[in-house]
N, C-alpha and C positions, 0 to 999 in steps of 0.2 A: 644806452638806449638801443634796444634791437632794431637793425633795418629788416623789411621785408621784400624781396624782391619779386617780382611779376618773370614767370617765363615768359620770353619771346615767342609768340604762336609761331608754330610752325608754316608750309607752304599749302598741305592739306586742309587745316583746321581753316587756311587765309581761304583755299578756296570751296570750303563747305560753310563758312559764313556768308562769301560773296552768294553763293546758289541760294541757301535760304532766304537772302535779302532780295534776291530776283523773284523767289516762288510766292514770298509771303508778300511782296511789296501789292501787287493787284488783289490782295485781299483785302488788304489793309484802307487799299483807296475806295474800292467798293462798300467796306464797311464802312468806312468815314461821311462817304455821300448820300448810303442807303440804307446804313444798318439794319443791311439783311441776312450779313453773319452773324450779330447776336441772337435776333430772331431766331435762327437753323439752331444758334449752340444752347437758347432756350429752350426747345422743342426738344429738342434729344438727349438736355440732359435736366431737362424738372423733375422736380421732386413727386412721386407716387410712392401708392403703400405699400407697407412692406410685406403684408400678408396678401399681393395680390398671385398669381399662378398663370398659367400657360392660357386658359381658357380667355382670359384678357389679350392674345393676340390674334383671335378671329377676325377682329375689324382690322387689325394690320394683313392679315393675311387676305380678306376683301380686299385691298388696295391694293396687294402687290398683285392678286389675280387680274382687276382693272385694269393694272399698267402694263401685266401682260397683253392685255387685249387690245388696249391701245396701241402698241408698239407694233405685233402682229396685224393688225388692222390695216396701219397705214402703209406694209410692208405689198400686203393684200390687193391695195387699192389703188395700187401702183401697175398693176396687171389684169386686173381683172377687168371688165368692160360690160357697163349695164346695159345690154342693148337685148330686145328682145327678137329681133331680125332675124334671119334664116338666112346660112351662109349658104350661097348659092353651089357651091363646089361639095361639100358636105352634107346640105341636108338637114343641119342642126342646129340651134340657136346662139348666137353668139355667146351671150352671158355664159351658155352655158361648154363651149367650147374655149374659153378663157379659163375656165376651172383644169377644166381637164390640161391645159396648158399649164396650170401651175402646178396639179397637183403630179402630172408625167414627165415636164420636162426643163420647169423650173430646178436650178439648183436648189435641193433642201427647199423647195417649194410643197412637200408633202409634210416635211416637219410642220412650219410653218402655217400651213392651213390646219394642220391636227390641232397644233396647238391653240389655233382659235376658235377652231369646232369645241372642244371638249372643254376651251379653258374659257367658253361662254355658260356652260353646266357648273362647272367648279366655283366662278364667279355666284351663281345664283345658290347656289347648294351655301356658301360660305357667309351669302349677307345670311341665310335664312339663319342659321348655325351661331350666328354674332345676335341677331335679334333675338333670338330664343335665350341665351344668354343674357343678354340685356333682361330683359324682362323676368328671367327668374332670380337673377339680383335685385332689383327694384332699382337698376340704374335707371328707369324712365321716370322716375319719379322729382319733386320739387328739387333744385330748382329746374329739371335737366330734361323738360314737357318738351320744350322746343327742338332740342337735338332729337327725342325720338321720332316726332313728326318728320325730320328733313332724314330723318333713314328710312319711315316709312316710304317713304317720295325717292328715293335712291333705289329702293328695293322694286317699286313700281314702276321706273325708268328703267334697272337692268333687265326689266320682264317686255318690257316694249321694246328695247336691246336688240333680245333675243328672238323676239317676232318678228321684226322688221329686217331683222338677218334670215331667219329661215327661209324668205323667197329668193333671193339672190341667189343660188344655184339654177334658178328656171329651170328644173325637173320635173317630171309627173308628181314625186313626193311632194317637191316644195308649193307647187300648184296647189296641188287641195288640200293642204295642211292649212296655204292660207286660206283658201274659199272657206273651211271651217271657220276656223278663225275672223274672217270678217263678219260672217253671218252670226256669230255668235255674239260678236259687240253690235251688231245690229239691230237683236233684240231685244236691248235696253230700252227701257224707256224712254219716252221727249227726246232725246240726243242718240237713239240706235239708230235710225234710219241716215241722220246726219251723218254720224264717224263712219260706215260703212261706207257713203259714197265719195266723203274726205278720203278715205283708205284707197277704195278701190280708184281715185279721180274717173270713177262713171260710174255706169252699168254692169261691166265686168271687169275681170280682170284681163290687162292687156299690158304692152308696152309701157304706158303712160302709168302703169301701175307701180311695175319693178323701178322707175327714174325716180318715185315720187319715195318708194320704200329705202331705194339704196342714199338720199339723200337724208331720210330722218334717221335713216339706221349710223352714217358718216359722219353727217354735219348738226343737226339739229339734237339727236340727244345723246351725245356724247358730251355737246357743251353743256346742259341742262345737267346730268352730273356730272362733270368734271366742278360749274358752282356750286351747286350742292354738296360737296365733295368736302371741298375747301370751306365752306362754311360750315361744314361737320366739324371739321379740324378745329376750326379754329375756337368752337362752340366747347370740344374734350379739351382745347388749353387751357379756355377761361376756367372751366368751370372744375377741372379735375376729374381725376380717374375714380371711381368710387371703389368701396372694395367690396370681398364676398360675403354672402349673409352670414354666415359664421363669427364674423369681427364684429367687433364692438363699436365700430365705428362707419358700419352700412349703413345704407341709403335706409332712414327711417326710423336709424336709432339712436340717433344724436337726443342725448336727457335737455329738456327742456328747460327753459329758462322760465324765474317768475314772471317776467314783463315779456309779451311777445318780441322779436326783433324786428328793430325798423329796416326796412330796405334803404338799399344805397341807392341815394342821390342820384337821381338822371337828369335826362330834358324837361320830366313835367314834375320834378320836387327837389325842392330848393335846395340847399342843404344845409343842417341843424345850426346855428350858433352856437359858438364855443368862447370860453374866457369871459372876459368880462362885456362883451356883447349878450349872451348868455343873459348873466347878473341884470343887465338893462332890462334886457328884456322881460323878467321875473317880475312878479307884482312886489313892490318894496323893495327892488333893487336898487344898489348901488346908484350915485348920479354919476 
């Protein structure tokens, strides 16, 4: 009868097991209490189809511009200073001598602002680019109504983004770009006169303007899509990735069955009896 023997590990192998046992142990605990490594390892590696193409990572590429912007932003925000006061030594308005401060003497503070200037353009150029997309596949279509709407509403958030950004340099440009700008949503009906003086918080624009702008442009809608965001996500897990109209199996061209299909069981329908509760329930069922 053949013995088999085990090599004795070495000192190496002793100590590249210990290290993987220290790297992977806080993953393992994290997954055990959160399972929110499975989550991550569903996410990045579910199943899509196989005829989908490059045009399918516009909405990835939306979010990595996003997170550009957010990284940048709060890099920004760290220096910058809303104030629309006039430095007495200078001449010129704060807000607007903080710029010039990041952008002259900041380290890589001119990278840094390019990058959020432009990569505020790139962001919007990329949702439009991903929607247009969308919509000539017929990914907006059943069951996937609800996800188009919360990109419509993403796409109308980075545009308020962007506007609520362009005054924060306090410049002659950035001044009447907004005055345009507010007077234009002012002409709305029922609610134009309102959103202009929410905008402007008075009569004109002032001080009290730029605090009110730099706080929706930071705080207020950035979280509004960052949820939005995230409930996109989660809306392309459930629902999958659809593929291009070419395939046989886009959005509209699933061959139809004889009996309509029943929707899945929620909070307001019950769900079907199966087995011999089923049989019960049939006229001349089973006792």
């Amino acid at each position: 009868m053949a013995t088999t023997y085990r090599r004795k590990p070495t000192k190496a192998e002793l100590r590249r097991q210990k290290l993987e046992e220290v790297v992977v142990y806080p993953i393992d605990w994290l997954e055990e209490r959160s399972g929110l490594i499975g989550g991550i390892r569903y996410f990045l590696f579910r199943n899509v189809p196989a005829d989908i193409n490059w045009m399918q990572t516009l909405g990835s590429a939306a979010l990595t511009a996003f997170l550009v912007q957010a990284i940048t932003g709060v890099i920004l925000a760290m220096y910058y200073v809303p104030s629309a006061a006039t430095d007495p030594h200078t001449g010129q308005p704060v807000a607007w001598e903080s710029i010039v401060n990041i952008t002259d003497h900041l380290y890589l503070g001119w990278l840094v602002r390019g990058m959020h200037r432009w990569g505020a353009s790139v962001f919007i150029i990329l949702m439009f680019l991903h929607m247009g997309r969308v919509f000539l596949f017929g990914a907006y279509k059943y069951p996937r109504e609800l996800n188009w709407i919360i990109g419509v509403l993403i796409l109308v958030m980075g545009m308020m983004e962007g506007f609520t950004g362009y005054l924060l340099p306090w410049d002659q440009t950035a001044y009447w770009a907004t005055v345009v700008g507010i007077n234009l949503n002012g002409t709305a009906p029922f609610l134009g006169p309102w959103i202009a003086q929410f905008l402007r918080g008075g009569q004109e624009i002032t001080g009290e303007t730029l605090t009110r702008f730099y706080s929706l442009h930071m705080l207020v809608i950035p979280g509004a899509i960052i949820a939005l965001i995230t409930l996109h996500l989660y809306l392309v897990i459930r629902l999958g990735v659809t593929s291009p109209p070419w395939s046989k199996e886009a959005a509209g061209m699933e061959e139809e069955d004889e009996e309509p299909a029943r929707l899945r069981p929620g909070l307001t329908r019950p769900p079907r009896p199966s087995g011999a509760t089923a049989m019960q329930a049939e006229p001349g069922g089973g006792e």
